[in-house]
Structures are given as structure tokens and as C-alpha cells.
N, C-alpha and C positions, 0 to 999 in steps of 0.2 A: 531652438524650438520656441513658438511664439507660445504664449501665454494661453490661446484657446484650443489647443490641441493638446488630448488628453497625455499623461507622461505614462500610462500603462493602456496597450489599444490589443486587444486578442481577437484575431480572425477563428473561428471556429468551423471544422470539418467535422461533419457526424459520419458515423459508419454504418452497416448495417446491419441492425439489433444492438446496435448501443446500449450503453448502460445510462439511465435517464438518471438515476440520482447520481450516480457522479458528474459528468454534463451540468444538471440543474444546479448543484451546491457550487459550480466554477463560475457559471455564468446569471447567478443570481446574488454571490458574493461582490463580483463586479459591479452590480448594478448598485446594487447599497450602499458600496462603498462611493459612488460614481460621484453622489449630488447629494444635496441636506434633506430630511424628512422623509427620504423613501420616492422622491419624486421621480428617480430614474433618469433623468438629465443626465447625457453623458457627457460631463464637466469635467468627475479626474479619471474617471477608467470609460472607455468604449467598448464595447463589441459587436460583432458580427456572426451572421450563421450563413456560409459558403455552400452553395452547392445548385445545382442546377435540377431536385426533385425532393418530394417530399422525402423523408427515411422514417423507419419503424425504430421503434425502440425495443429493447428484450422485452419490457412489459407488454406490448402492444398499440404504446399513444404514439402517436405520427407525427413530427414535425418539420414544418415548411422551412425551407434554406429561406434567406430575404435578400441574398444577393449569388451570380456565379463568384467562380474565382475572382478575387480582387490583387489590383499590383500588390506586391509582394511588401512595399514600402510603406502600405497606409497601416502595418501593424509594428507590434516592438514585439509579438509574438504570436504564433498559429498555431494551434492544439485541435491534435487529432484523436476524440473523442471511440474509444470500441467499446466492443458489447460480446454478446455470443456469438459471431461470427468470424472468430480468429482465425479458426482450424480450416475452414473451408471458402475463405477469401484467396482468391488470385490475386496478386501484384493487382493496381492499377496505373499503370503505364503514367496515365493525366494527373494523376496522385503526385505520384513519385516526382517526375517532372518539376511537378509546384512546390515540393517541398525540398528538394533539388534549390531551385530557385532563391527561395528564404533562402537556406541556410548561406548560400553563395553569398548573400544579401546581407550578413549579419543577423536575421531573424531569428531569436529564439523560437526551436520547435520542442511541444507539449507532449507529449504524448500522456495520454490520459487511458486509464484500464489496459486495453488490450492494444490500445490506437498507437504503442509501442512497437506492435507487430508490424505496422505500416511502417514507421520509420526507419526499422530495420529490414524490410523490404528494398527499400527505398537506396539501400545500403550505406546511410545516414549516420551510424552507431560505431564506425572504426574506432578504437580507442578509448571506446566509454564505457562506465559502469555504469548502470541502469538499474531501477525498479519495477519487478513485477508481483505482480498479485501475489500469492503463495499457492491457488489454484493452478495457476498455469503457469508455475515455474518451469514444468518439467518439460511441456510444449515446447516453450518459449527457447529452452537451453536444445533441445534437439533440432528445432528449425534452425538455430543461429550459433552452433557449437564455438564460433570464437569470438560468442559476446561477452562480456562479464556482466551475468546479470545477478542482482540477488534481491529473495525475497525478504531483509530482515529492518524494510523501514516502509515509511507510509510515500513520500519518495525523495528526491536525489535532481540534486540541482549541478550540473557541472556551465561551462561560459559557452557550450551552444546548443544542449539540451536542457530538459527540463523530463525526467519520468516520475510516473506517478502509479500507482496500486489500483488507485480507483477509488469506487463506493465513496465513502466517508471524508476519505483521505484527500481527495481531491478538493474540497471544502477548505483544508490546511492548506494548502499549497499555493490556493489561490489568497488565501489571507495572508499567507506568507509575501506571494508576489506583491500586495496591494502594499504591505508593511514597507519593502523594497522600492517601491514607484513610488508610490503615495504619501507614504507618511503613516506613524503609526500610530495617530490620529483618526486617519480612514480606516485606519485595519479595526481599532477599536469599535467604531461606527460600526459596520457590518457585522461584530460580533454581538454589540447590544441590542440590533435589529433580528439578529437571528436567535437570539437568547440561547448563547454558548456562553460557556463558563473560561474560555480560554482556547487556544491554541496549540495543535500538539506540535511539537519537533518534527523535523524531515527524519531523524533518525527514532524517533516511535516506532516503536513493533506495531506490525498487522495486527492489530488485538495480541494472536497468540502465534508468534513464528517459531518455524524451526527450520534453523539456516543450511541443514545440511542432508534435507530430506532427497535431494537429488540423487547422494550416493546408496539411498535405501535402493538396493534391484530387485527383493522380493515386494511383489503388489500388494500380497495381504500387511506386509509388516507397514508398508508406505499408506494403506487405509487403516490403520489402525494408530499410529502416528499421529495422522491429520484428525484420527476422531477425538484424540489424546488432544491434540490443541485445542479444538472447541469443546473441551467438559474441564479445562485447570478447574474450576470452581467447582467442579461437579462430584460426587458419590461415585466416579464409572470404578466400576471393578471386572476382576479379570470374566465371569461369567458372561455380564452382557457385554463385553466389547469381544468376546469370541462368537457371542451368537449375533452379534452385528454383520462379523464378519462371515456367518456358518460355518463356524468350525469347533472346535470343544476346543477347552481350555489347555489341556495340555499341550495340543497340537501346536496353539497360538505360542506358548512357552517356549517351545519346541524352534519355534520359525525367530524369534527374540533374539537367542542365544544362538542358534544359529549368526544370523544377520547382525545381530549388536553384542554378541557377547552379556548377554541379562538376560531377565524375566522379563516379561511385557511391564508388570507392577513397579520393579525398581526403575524399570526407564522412566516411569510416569511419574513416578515421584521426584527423580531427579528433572526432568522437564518442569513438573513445578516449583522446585526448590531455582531454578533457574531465572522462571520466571519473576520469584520472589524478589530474586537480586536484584532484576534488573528495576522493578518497582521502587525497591529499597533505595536504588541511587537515582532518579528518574522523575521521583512527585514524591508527593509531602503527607504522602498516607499514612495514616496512622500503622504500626505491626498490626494493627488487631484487623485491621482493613485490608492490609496484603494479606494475612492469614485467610480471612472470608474469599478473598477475592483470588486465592491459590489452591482451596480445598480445603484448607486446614482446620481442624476443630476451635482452634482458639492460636491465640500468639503464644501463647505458652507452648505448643504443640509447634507453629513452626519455629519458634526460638531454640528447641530441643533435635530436629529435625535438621535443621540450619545449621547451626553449631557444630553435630556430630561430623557431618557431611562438607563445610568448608573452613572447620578450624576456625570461624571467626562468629562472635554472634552476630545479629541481625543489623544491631545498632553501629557497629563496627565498619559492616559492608558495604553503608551508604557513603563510605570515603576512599573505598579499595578500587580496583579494576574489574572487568566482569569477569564473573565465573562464566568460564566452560562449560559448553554440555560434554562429557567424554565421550570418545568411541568405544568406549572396552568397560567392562565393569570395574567401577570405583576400589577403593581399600576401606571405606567406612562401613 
């Protein structure tokens, strides 16, 4: 490869109702990284936006494709960007085709948010493990029952895919690529232009996952769960997360212990104690920051919580293997 031909080149497909900030943090990461001073020169990274019409995004801003399909060879990869439009997209026959094509090609394909769905359309996915959202894991495992997908990182790189969660995450991945291409030189470049403090791991939780939410089969217990992951830091107690769901609280109990063997409360407690762990072995937070950042009144409170529950203190855990979340009620 000559010397002015970029070492990382991404052809990009948008969808339609895409997700604009994952998109934007992929293909804005690239440009920073590309040239010195923000100038956008595409010196170490190129891209492209493929398509023969404008597309909407879920927000509602429009963006114009600047070229049709391109040979398959002027990229080292092609990410196919989605949005809210997963469930009720058809195959695109001209898609598939192209992405067909690449991968024939040796091209790395991206899939980005939902733009996963296309590739496994596509039936591109044999043999892979995949990253999706934690929203539509459960789609995602009903349209493609012999994928192995799973929601418990931001995404997952194997030698000819590349998936990704979305949102946020997609920002990682793409600084991870540039780290891989480029140098990690450039990757820094783009992260003191975007004033991030760092880069997270492909194996980062979605914020707050839970890797086994697919075998939930009651709905209320499966929204109650996912509202359990976005409040870890939060006061929820068993009153408002049953009138979330409209139902009184015993009922929700009821449906728990049924479904998991527990209270709705101890599952939520153990879900944060979980999450603690994984903090504790992961970043360099102080306890008293994981405690804040898990619910807990103080480090003293999760030290006491922690200890009772995995036999180890806090300080301990940062050098053990990960705790489990159980299926069945604990002995603590």
C-alpha cells in the first residue's frame, strides 16, 4: 500500500431512521483522527456516505449519501449504520448483495446499532458472536435464533465482523479501530479533540447490562428488570417500580419469585452488588464512587452488603473472577 492511501478507509450505509449519534461519534472520530489541527484532510483515515438518496435519521435531520455504492476494494471496511427501523425493514436484496461482496472481498463489515439486523439479513453472521443493544436483544434473538448474540459489552470484534450496541459505544470502537490502523497516537488525537477522558473496552457493559434478560418470559418481570438497570444509582423501591408497572407490590413479588426464585428487592440488590464487582475489577474508582454509583449510602454500606453476599470484601474482588448473577435465591 503506497504511502497516500489512507491505512483505515470506512464506506458508510445509513438506514432508515438511523441513530445520528452513533453514526456522528464513528464518522467524526475518523475525521479527527484523519489530519493535524482538525483540518479534516483525509491523510490517515477516509470515509464515505454510500447511497443513492437522502435518509432521515430517528431524530429527524436528513443526510445526503455523496456517493452510490463504491467498489468494494476502495474500503478496509463498511458499516452499516441503524436506527428505529429494525422491526419493520424488509431484506434489501441491493444491500445484501454489496455486503455479500465485501465480505467475499476480505472487507471488514460494521455493523453499527441495529445495522447488525442487515447483516444478519444478509446471512453474513454464521459462526459469529455479535453485539446488540440490550433494547433489542430480544428482537434481534427471535429474528436470528442461531446467532449468538449478546448484550453484555459495548461491542465485539472477531477477523470479519465488527458489531457494535450503538449510541456512545460506537465512538469506542471507532477509536479502537483508529488505535488498530493508525496508531495510538491518532487515537489519542481524536480523544483530546473530543474531550474524552479515555476509552472504554469492547468488553464495557452497556452502562447497566443484564446478560440473561432473554430467558425472563414473564413481560412485566422483563420491564421491571430493564427499569432495575437504568435506577443501579437510584432510591427505586418496590412501591414505584410496581406502579411503573401498574400493578401493587405484592403482585410484583408474586411474579419475582415466581419467575427468579426472589423478591423483586433482593434481585435488585443483588444486580447492584454485581454491578459493583464488575466496577471494582474494570476502573480505578474509588469504593466510595462505586458505592454512589451502585445506590449505596456510603462504601461502608456496600463493603458490608458485599462481603456478606460474596464472601470477599470489596478490596479483595478487584483481583477475583466475576461474580454471577444467580438464577435462584442466594444463601446470604
Amino acid at each position: 500500500m503506497t504511502s497516500n492511501i489512507p491505512p483505515l478507509r470506512v464506506g458508510f450505509i445509513l438506514l432508515p431512521r438511523f441513530t445520528l449519534n452513533a453514526f456522528a461519534g464513528f464518522i467524526d472520530s475518523l475525521r479527527l483522527a484523519a489530519d493535524q489541527g482538525g483540518r479534516s484532510r483525509k491523510i490517515h483515515c477516509s470515509w464515505e456516505i454510500m447511497g443513492t438518496k437522502p435518509v432521515t435519521s430517528s431524530c429527524g435531520i436528513e443526510v445526503l449519501p455523496r456517493v452510490p455504492y463504491q467498489d468494494v476494494g476502495d474500503f478496509t471496511h463498511i458499516a452499516i449504520c441503524g436506527g428505529n427501523s429494525y422491526l419493520d425493514l424488509e431484506e434489501d436484496k441491493d444491500l445484501s448483495l454489496y455486503l455479500k461482496k465485501a465480505s467475499r472481498s476480505g472487507v471488514k463489515l460494521v455493523g453499527v446499532c441495529t445495522g447488525t439486523f442487515a447483516i444478519a439479513r444478509a446471512d453474513l453472521l454464521k459462526g459469529e458472536r455479535v453485539c446488540v443493544h440490550w433494547n433489542v436483544i430480544n428482537e434481534f434473538r427471535q429474528q436470528f435464533p442461531h446467532i449468538d448474540a449478546t448484550p453484555d459489552r459495548i461491542f465485539l470484534q472477531s477477523a470479519r465482523v465488527i458489531t457494535c450496541a450503538g449510541s456512545s459505544g460506537a465512538t469506542d470502537m471507532a477509536l479502537h479501530l483508529i488505535r488498530q490502523f493508525c496508531g495510538s497516537e491518532k487515537a489519542q488525537q481524536a480523544i483530546r479533540h473530543m474531550i474524552l477522558t479515555g476509552v472504554r473496552m469492547s468488553n464495557s457493559p452497556q452502562t447497566h447490562f443484564f446478560e440473561a434478560i432473554h430467558d425472563i418470559r414473564d413481560e412485566r418481570v422483563r420491564v421491571a428488570v430493564l427499569t432495575m438497570e437504568q435506577s443501579l444509582n437510584s432510591k427505586l423501591n418496590i412501591d414505584s417500580l410496581a406502579a411503573h408497572l401498574n400493578i401493587g407490590p405484592r403482585q410484583l413479588n408474586r411474579l419475582f419469585l415466581h419467575e427468579m426464585n426472589m423478591t423483586a428487592m433482593r434481585y435488585f440488590r443483588i444486580m447492584r452488588l454485581r454491578y459493583a464487582d464488575w466496577l471494582l475489577r474494570h476502573t480505578n474508582s474509588s469504593i466510595a464512587e462505586i458505592a454512589a454509583d451502585c445506590g449505596f449510602s456510603d462504601a461502608a454500606h456496600l463493603s458490608r452488603d458485599f462481603t456478606a453476599h460474596y464472601a470477599k470484601n470489596p478490596s479483595l474482588a478487584r483481583h477475583t473472577d466475576t461474580a454471577k448473577l444467580p438464577t435462584s435465591a442466594p444463601t446470604d
